[in-house]
PALUMLO-242457 format. One line per 8 residues: number of its first residue (from 1); their letters; for each residue x, y, z of C-alpha. Coordinates in pm, whole numbers, plus 50000, padded with zeros to 5 digits. Each point is the difference from the previous one (the first is absolute). Last residue first. Layout:
NUM) a) X:Y:Z; ...
***
This chain:
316) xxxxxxxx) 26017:43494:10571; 50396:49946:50038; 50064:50283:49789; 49784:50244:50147; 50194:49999:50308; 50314:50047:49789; 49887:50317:49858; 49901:50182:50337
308) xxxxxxxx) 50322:50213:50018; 49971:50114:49631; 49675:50144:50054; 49663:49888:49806; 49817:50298:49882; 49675:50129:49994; 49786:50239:49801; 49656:50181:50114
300) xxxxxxxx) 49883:50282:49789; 49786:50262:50172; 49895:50324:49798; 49928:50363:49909; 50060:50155:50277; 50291:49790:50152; 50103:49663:50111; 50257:49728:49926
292) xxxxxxxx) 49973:49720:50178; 50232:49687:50095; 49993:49672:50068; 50341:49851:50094; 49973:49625:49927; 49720:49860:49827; 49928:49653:50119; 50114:50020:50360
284) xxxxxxxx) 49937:50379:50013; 49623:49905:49966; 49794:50208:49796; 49619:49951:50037; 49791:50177:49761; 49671:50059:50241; 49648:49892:49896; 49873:49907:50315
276) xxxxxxxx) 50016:49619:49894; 50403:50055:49947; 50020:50133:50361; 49823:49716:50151; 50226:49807:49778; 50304:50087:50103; 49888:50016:50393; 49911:49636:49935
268) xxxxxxxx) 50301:49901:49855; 50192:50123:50282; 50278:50202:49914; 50223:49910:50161; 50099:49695:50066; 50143:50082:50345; 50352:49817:49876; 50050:50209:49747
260) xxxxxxxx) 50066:49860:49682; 50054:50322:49824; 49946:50307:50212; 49712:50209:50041; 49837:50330:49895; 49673:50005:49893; 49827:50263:49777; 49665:50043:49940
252) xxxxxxxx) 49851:50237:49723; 49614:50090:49944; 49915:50032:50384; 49714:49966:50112; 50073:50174:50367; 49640:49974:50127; 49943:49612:49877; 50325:49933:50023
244) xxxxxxxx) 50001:50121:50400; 49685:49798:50104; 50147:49658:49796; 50308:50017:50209; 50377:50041:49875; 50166:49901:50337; 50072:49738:50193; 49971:49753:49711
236) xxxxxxxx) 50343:50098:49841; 50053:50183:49682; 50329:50160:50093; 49893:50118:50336; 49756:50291:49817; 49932:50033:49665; 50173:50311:49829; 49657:50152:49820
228) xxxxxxxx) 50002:50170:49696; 49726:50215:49784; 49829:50023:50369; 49593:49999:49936; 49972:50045:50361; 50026:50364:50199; 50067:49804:50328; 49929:50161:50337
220) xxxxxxxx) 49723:49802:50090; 50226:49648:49999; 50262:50160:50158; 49912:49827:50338; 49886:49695:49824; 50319:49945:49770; 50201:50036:50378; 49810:49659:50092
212) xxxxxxxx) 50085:49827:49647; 50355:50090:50076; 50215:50239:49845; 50370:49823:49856; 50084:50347:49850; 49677:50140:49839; 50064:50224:49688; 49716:50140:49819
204) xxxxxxxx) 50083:50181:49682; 49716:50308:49807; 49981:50085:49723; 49892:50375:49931; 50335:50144:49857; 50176:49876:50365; 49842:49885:50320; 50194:49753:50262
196) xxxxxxxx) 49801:49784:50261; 50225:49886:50253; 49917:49753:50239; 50257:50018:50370; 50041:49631:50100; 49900:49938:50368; 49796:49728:49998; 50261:49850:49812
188) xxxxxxxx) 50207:49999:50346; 49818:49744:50147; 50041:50126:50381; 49854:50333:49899; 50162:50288:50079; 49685:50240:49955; 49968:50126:49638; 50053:50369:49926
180) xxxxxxxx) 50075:49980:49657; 49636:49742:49909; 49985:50214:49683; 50229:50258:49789; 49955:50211:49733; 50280:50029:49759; 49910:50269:49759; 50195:50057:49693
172) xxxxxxxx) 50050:50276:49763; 50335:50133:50164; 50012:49827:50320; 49706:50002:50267; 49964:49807:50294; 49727:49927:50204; 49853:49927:50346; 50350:50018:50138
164) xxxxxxxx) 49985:50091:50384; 50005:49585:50081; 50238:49920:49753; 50276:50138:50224; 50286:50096:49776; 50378:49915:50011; 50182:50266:49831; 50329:49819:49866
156) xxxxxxxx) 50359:50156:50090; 50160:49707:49949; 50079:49919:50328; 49626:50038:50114; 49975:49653:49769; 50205:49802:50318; 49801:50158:50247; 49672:49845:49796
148) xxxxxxxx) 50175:49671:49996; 50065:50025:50387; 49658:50057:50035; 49926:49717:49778; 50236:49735:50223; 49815:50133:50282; 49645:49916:49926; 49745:50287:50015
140) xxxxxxxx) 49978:50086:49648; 49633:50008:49995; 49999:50315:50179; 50183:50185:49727; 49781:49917:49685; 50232:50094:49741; 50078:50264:49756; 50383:49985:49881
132) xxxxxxxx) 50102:50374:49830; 50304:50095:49886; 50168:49661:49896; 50336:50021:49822; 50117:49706:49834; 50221:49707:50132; 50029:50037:50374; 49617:50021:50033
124) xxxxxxxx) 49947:49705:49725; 50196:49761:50244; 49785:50140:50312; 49688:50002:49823; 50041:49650:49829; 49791:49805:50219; 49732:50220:49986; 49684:49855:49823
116) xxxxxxxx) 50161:49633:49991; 50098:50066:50380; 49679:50107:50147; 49978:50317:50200; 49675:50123:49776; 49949:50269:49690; 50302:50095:49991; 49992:50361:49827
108) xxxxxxxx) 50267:50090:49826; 50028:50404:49898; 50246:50167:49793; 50238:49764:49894; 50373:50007:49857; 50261:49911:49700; 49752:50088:49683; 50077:49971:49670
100) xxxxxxxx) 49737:49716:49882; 50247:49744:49987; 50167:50123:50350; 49665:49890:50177; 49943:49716:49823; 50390:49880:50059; 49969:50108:50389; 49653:49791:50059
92) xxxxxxxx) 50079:49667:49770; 50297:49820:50099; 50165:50247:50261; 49667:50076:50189; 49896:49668:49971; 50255:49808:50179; 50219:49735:49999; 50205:49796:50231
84) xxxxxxxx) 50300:49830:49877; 50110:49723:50191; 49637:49845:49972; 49864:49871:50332; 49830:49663:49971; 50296:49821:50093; 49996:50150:50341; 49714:49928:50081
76) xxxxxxxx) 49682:50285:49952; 49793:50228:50189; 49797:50221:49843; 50066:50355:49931; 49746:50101:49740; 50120:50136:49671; 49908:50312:49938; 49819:50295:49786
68) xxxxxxxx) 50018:50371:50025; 49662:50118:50057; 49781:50243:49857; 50246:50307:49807; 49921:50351:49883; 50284:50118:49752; 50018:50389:49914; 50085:50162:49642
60) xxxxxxxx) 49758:50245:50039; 49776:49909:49696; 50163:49709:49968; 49862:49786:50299; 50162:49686:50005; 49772:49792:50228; 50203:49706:50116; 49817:49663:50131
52) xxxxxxxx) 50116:49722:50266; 49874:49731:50138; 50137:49624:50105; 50016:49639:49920; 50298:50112:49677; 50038:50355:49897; 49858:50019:49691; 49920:50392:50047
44) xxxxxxxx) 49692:50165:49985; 50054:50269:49761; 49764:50318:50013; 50149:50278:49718; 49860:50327:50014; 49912:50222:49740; 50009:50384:49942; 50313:50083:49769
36) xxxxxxxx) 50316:50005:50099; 50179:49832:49679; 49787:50134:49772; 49982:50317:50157; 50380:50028:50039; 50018:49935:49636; 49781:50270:49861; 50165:50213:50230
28) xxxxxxxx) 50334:49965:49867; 49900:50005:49676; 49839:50344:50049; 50302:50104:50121; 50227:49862:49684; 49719:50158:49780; 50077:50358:50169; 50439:49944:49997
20) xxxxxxxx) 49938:49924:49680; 49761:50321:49917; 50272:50207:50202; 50274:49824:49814; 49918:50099:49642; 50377:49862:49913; 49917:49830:49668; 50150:49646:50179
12) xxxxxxxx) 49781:50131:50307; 49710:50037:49807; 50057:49640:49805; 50100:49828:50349; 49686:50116:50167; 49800:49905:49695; 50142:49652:50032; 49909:49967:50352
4) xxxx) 49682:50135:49975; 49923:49714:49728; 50154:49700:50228; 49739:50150:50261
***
């Protein structure tokens, strides 16, 4: 590029302008392929005792989100309550998004109605534009997430029924989806919506907080040998079971939750079960942001610790 650029200058200096104006184009285009070329970025986000994962699809410039993240809303005294409440969308979902050029998203999917898989839809809602959320509708029966789902109307979001969505396709990608028409369970990770996403000929399983009773119904419909696998419930014991490794083997696991937390997750035994079926485990606890970079010709995994989660690795 620095050697186009030069001969560009030189042919303009000696005023041949239409083969300038020719090597300027085909500078052009040789960097708006590299920087749009075919690959697509999955980052699942250090976002505390919660999910959440971007897929930055390049190709088309779109962004596919799972989850948002949250804190859940326990009750506390009064001197447990911090006069400045944070969030995750301002500490670590806006800044990614705006770092990588991008101020809105095409499709979120919420897997389940819990609050550290959702919690931050209505804050993120008012903060970037979301075209597309994908939900379960009858498992949002409660009135406080009705009102929620009023409130994201506002913003001129599409809100689509996961039940009539088998698949969805963006640019090179294929999100297929499982266990999307759920009946409104009681236990609402019966009703998390698995997505298994296709791209270059790897293929991603994510699995919300699915139980081991929803791994059984989508048991048969598994391809298996997943190059990735988001484990399900942040490692804990209701899920993960030794049926569904042995079908999904996956090669890659990734498990999201927060530092310290006081579920103790991951359980040592679902860490090892995965560890003794030959899968990598990355835990966001221990690694940070993990993050994947996919296209034809390979998959290289990098991660990053984020600025907002410095200090909880400090006191380990």
């Amino acid at each position: 590029m620095l050697i186009i650029v030069v001969l560009v200058l030189m042919l303009f200096i000696k005023k041949k302008y239409i083969k300038s104006l020719l090597l300027f184009t085909m500078l052009v285009i040789a960097i708006t392929y590299h920087f749009n070329h075919n690959e697509v970025i999955l980052k699942f986000l250090d976002i505390g005792q919660g999910d959440a994962m971007i897929a930055y699809h390049h190709d088309v410039n779109q962004i596919v989100m799972i989850d948002t993240g949250g804190k859940d809303k326990l009750k506390k005294k009064p001197w447990q309550t911090r006069s400045k409440i944070s969030n995750y969308t301002d500490s670590i979902i806006v800044p990614e998004l705006k770092e990588n050029g991008f101020q809105k998203i095409d499709y979120l999917i919420i897997t389940h109605p819990h609050a550290d898989h959702m919690g931050e839809l209505a804050t993120l809602s008012k903060k970037v534009s979301i075209k597309h959320l994908i939900i379960n509708k009858k498992t949002w029966d409660s009135h406080e997430l009705k009102h929620l789902l009023e409130e994201v109307k506002q913003t001129n979001t599409q809100i689509v029924d996961s039940s009539n969505l088998n698949e969805l396709k963006i640019g090179l990608l294929t999100y297929k989806f499982f266990n999307q028409n759920s009946s409104n369970y009681e236990d609402k990770n019966d009703t998390s919506i698995i997505t298994e996403i296709t791209t270059f000929g790897r293929t991603i399983l994510t699995t919300g907080d699915a139980t081991e009773k929803v791994e059984q119904s989508i048991l048969s419909q598994l391809k298996g040998n997943y190059d990735i696998l988001k484990v399900a419930h942040h490692g804990s014991l209701t899920s993960t079971s030794d049926s569904f490794l042995i079908k999904a083997k996956p090669h890659i696991c990734v498990i999201s939750a927060g530092r310290h937390n006081r579920h103790g997750l991951p359980k040592e035994v679902v860490v090892n079960k995965l560890k003794q079926n030959d899968c990598k485990v990355f835990n966001t606890q221990d690694y940070g942001m993990v993050q994947f970079q996919i296209n034809k010709d390979s998959m290289i995994m990098t991660n990053e610790l984020q600025e907002h989660n410095k200090k909880a690795y400090n006191r380990q």
